[in-house]
Residue, then its C-alpha position, 0 to 999 in steps of 0.5 A: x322133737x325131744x327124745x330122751x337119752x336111753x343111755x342116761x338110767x335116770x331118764x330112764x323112767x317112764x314118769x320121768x320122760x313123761x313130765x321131761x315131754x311136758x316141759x319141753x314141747x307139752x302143746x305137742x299132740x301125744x294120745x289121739x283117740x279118734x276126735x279126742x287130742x291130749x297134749x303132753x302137758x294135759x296127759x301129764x296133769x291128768x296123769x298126777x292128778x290120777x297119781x294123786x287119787x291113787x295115793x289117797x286111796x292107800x295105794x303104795x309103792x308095789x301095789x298092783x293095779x288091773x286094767x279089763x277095759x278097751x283101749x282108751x285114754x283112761x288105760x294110758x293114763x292109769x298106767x302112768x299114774x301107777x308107775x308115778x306112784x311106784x304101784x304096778x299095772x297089770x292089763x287083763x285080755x278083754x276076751x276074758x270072762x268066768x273062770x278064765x277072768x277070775x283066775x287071771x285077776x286072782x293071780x294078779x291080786x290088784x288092790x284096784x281094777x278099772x273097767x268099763x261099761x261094756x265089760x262092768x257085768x263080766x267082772x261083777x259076776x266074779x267080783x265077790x270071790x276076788x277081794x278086790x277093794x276099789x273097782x272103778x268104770x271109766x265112762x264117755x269123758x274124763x273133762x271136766x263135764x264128766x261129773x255133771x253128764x254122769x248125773x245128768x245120765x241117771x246111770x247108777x254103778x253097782x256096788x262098789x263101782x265107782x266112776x272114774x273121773x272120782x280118781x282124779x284129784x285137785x292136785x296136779x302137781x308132780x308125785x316124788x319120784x327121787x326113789x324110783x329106779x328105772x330096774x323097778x318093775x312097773x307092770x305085768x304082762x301075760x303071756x298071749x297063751x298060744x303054746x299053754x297057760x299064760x305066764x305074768x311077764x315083770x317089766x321094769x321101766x328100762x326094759x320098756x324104754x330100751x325097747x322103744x328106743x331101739x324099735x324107733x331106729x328104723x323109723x326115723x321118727x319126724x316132728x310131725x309122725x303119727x303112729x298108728x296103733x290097732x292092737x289092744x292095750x292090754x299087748x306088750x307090742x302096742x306099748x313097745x311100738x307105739x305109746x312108749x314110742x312115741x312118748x320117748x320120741x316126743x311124737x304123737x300117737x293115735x289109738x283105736x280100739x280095734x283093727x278093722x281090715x274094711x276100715x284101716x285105711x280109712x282110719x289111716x287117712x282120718x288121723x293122718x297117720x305116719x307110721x305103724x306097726x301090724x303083727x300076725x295077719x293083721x297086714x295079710x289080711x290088708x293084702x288079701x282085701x280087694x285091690x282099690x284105685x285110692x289104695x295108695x292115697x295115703x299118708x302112711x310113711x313107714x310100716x313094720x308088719x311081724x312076720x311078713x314073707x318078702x314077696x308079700x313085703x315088696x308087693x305091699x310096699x308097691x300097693x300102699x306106697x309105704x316104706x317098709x321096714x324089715x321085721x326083728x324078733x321080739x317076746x315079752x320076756x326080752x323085747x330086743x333080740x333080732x333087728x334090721x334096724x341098721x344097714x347090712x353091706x350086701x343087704x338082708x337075706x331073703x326072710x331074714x330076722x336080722x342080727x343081734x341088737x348091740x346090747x343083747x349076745x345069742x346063741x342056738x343051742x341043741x336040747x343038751x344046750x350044745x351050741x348048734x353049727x351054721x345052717x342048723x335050727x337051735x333053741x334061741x338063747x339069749x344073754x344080756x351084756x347090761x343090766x335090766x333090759x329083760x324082764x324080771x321075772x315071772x309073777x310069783x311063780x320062781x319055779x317058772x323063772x329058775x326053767x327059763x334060765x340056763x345060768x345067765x343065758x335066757x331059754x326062749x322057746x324059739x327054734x332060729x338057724x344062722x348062716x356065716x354072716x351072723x343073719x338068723x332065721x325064725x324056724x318055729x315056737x320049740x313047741x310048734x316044731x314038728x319032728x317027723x321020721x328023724x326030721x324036725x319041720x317047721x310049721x312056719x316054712x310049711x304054712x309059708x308055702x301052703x300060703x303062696x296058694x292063690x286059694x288061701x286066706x290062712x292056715x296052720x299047720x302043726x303037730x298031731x302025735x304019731x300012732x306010731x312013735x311015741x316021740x314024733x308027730x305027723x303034720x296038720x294043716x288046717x286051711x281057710x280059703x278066701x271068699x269064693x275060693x276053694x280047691x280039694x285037699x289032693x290039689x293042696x298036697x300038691x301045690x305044697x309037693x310041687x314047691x317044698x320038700x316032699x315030707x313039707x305035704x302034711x299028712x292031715x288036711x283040714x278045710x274049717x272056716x275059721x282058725x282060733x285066733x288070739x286078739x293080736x291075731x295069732x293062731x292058739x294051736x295049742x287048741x287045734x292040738x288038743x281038737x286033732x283029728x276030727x270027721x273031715x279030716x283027709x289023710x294022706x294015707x287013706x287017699x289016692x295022692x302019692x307024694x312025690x320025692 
């Protein structure tokens, strides 16, 4: 198992370590997808010869190219050939389509995008307006069969669609990287747009290895791990914690284009899977499936779930036979804050974060950048004590990258506490905090209660401005009951009186039967702000129910 050393910059670089895992253990599995093995070495051939295609189309060092198509092999290897060539990919959710995918593809401006057959007519129906040169559709194989069954299929691409297989070239052999650094940028990320518009995050190589690297600590990865990846291709996380992983620690890594709660574990046994990772309520909706006599048969090893309360964690761990590890924190602008990756004497408090990652100096600061004391909520800022391993930068938006700064200090838009032994905890989003009556509140303790509701599959609790005050909001909670549950909203109010701080009971409750959810499952409540209150909305204030102080 050859992992690279991340301390040495000129292993640093993604096609590097690459060609480096091809040589070293190149028969080892690296990309599964479902009944489809690629070997490091056939990723690598296949990768140069993508690289070369790309090169014989004029795309040059800093170019940039898209990716709108769902996970699968294809996606990995355009996204090594382009940073083998020095260009630069950019994936584009799968949710997207009309204005919402011609604004995020005209602020890309790839010279190339790649599709599929699924999502060909969503971007045809913008493609005339974007100035795209090169749009290419990736089909049922990438082998070498794939000309032949294209033909024999009779599918005609619309102008100027091309197959994807026409990207590969004869030339296998390995592209010039002797003027690469690992501090380039080599791809983008937006932002999964749950407080606004999102923002394209410039990732240079190292941020990416770094990242890796420090997210495998508390694995441990073995010879033999699988990682198990659930989340979209076009998610920093399914990078950082399984593709990149993998490829720095030489193990193989299994995708899937979705993550299914019915079939997961099914999908855990089918590949024999070792390790995974899960974000938002992906591991919440596990736990809230009925229980099954085989739910613990299974190869599962290791699981990291973001974030996850410890009752929830202990008792999964228990019911699946899984080692779990403690959460970190995380964002697309600097992937290392927060870890647990090491041992702490004493052990880790209770919902704890973890302290912060070596190469990485913090602080919580009040709005006028004052640090704040032990026991009270601040902005996380964040300092790096060595070069490129944050982002650089937002794409093409200077304004944007100068308000994210402080001088050297990172402004990360997330609202944390720290005790005296240096553990930090996550209090809110800046822009989900509440603040009430002098008080601010957090959504995240509040629906962390609301939660621990036998009645509950979900909720999300946030801020609707005050008819009041200007500058404060009262509380929301929006509520999903499980299949066949219920309860009224003055039972809630009390449930949450009962266990919580009496201004944690929202002023608002709503019943829905869905909640607007991002495809790596995280609530857009910037949607719900904007919807407010509606006809079945309950007010405390109209009702019965006296909170109790």
């Amino acid at each position: 198992m050859p992992m690279i050393d991340n301390q040495d910059p000129r292993q640093c670089h993604l096609g590097r370590i690459l060609a480096y895992q091809a040589v070293e253990d190149g028969d080892h599995d690296f990309l599964i997808f479902d009944q489809e093995h690629y070997s490091y070495a056939q990723v690598n051939t296949l990768v140069n010869r993508v690289a070369h295609g790309l090169h014989h189309l004029g795309i040059s060092p800093g170019e940039r190219l898209s990716c709108y198509l769902d996970s699968c092999p294809e996606y990995v290897l355009l996204a090594l050939a382009a940073n083998k060539l020095g260009a630069i990919w950019i994936p584009v959710n799968t949710d997207y389509k009309g204005e919402w995918l011609r604004d995020t593809l005209e602020r890309s401006r790839p010279r190339l995008v790649v599709t599929n057959r699924r999502l060909l007519p969503r971007l045809m129906e913008i493609s005339p307006t974007l100035g795209v040169e090169h749009i290419y559709v990736t089909l049922d194989s990438i082998e070498e069969g794939a000309v032949q069954a294209f033909e024999d299929s009779g599918l005609q691409l619309p102008t100027p669609a091309r197959a994807f297989f026409e990207l590969l070239a004869d030339d296998d052999s390995e592209p010039d990287l002797s003027t690469f650094s690992h501090s380039d940028t080599c791809a983008v990320l937006w932002t999964s747009g749950t407080t606004g518009r999102s923002k394209g995050v410039m990732q240079s190589h190292n941020v990416w290895v770094q990242a890796a690297s420090m997210a495998n600590v508390p694995y441990a990865p073995q010879a033999d791990d699988i990682i198990l990846n659930v989340m979209p291709l076009y998610n920093s996380a399914a990078w950082v914690t399984a593709v990149f992983r993998a490829l720095v620690a030489g193990i193989s890594c299994a995708v899937d284009p979705h993550f299914s709660v019915a079939n997961y574990w099914q999908r855990v046994r089918h590949y024999g899977a070792t390790q995974a990772f899960t974000l938002g309520a992906m591991h919440m909706f596990l736990w809230n499936a009925p229980s099954q006599p085989d739910d613990a048969d299974n190869p599962m090893r290791v699981m990291q779930m973001v974030p996850i309360p410890d009752d929830v964690r202990a008792g999964f761990s228990k019911r699946f036979g899984v080692r779990t590890i403690g959460p970190g924190m995380s964002q697309s602008e600097a992937m290392m804050l927060l870890s647990q990756s090491f041992e702490k004497p004493g052990g880790w408090p209770p919902n704890c974060c973890g302290s912060p990652v070596p190469d990485m100096e913090l602080q919580l600061v009040d709005e006028s950048g004052a640090e704040v004391p032990f026991g009270e909520s601040g902005e996380l800022w964040a300092r790096p004590r060595r070069k490129h391993i944050i982002f650089n930068g937002y794409l093409d938006d200077p304004d944007a990258t100068a308000a994210a700064f402080d001088g050297e200090w990172l402004k990360t838009g997330d609202m944390l506490r720290r005790d005296a032994d240096n553990n930090y905890f996550f209090v809110d989003r800046k822009k989900d905090a509440v603040r009430y009556k002098g008080r601010n509140i957090s959504t995240y303790e509040v629906e962390a209660v609301a939660r621990s509701h036998p009645a509950i599959a979900d909720c999300a609790a946030f801020g609707i401005p005050s008819s009041e005050l200007e500058s404060e909001d009262e509380l929301k909670l929006n509520v999903v009951f499980k299949k066949g549950a219920s309860a009224s909203e003055e039972e809630l109010a009390q449930f949450i009186n009962d266990r919580a701080p009496h201004f944690f009971v929202p002023r608002y409750i709503e019943l829905v039967d869905s909640l607007p959810y991002t495809p790596t499952n995280k609530v857009q409540k910037y949607q719900l702000r904007e919807i407010g209150i509606t006809a079945q909305t309950w007010d405390l204030q109209q009702s019965n129910y006296q909170v109790q102080r």
